[in-house]
C-alpha positions as CSV (number, residue, x, y, z in Angstrom):
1,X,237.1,220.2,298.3
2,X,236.7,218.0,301.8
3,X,233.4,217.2,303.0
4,X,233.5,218.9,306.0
5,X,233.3,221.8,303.6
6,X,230.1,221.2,301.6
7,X,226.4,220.5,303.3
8,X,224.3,218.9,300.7
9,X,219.9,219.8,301.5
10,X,221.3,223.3,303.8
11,X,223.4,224.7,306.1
12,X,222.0,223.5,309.3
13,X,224.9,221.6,310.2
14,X,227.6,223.9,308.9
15,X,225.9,226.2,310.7
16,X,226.8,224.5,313.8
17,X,229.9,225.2,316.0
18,X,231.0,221.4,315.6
19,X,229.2,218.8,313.1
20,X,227.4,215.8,314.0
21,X,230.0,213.9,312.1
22,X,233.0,215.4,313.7
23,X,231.8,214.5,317.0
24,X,230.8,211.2,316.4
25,X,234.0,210.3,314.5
26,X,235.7,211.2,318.3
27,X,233.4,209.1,320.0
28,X,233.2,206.2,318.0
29,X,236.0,204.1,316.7
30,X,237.4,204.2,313.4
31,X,235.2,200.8,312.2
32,X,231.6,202.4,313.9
33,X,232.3,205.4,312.0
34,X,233.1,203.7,308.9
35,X,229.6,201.9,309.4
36,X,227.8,204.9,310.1
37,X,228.6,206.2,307.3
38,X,228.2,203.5,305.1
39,X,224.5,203.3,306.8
40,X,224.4,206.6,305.3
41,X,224.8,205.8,302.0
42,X,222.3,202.8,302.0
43,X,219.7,205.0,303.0
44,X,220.2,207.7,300.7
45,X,220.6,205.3,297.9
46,X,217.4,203.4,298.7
47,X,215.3,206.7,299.2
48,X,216.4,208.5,296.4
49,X,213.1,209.8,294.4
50,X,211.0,208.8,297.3
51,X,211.2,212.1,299.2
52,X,211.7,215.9,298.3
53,X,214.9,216.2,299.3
54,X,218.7,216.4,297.7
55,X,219.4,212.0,298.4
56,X,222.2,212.4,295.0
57,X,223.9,215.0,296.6
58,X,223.7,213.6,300.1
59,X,224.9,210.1,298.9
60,X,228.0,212.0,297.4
61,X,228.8,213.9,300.5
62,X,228.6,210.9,302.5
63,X,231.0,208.8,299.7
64,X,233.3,211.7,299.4
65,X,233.4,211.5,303.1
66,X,234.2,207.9,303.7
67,X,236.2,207.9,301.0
68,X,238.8,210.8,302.5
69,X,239.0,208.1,305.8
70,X,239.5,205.0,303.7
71,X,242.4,206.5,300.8
């Protein structure tokens, strides 16, 4: 599975004709999305258990996701 397949917390963004991500990866180059992403995953690893949300499953979508750019 890709992660532009899963949404981790809803479907808000799937829900969406384009995702955030996809349009930001078009606008930004390949190192600011890398760094986006990795922001990501520092602030769902850092909030995890401090809020009522899904931050595990988040932090997976957002490795799986960097992960597919990187090899």
């Amino acid at each position: 599975m890709k992660a532009d397949d899963i949404q981790a917390g809803g479907t808000h963004y799937k829900d969406m004709g384009v995702q955030p991500w996809t349009v930001m990866e078009a606008l930004l180059t390949p190192e600011e999305f890398r760094g986006y992403l990795k922001g990501n995953l520092i602030k769902y690893a850092m909030r995890q258990g401090k809020k009522d949300s899904p931050d595990a499953d988040k932090w997976h979508h957002y490795k799986l996701k960097l992960k597919e750019l990187t090899g």
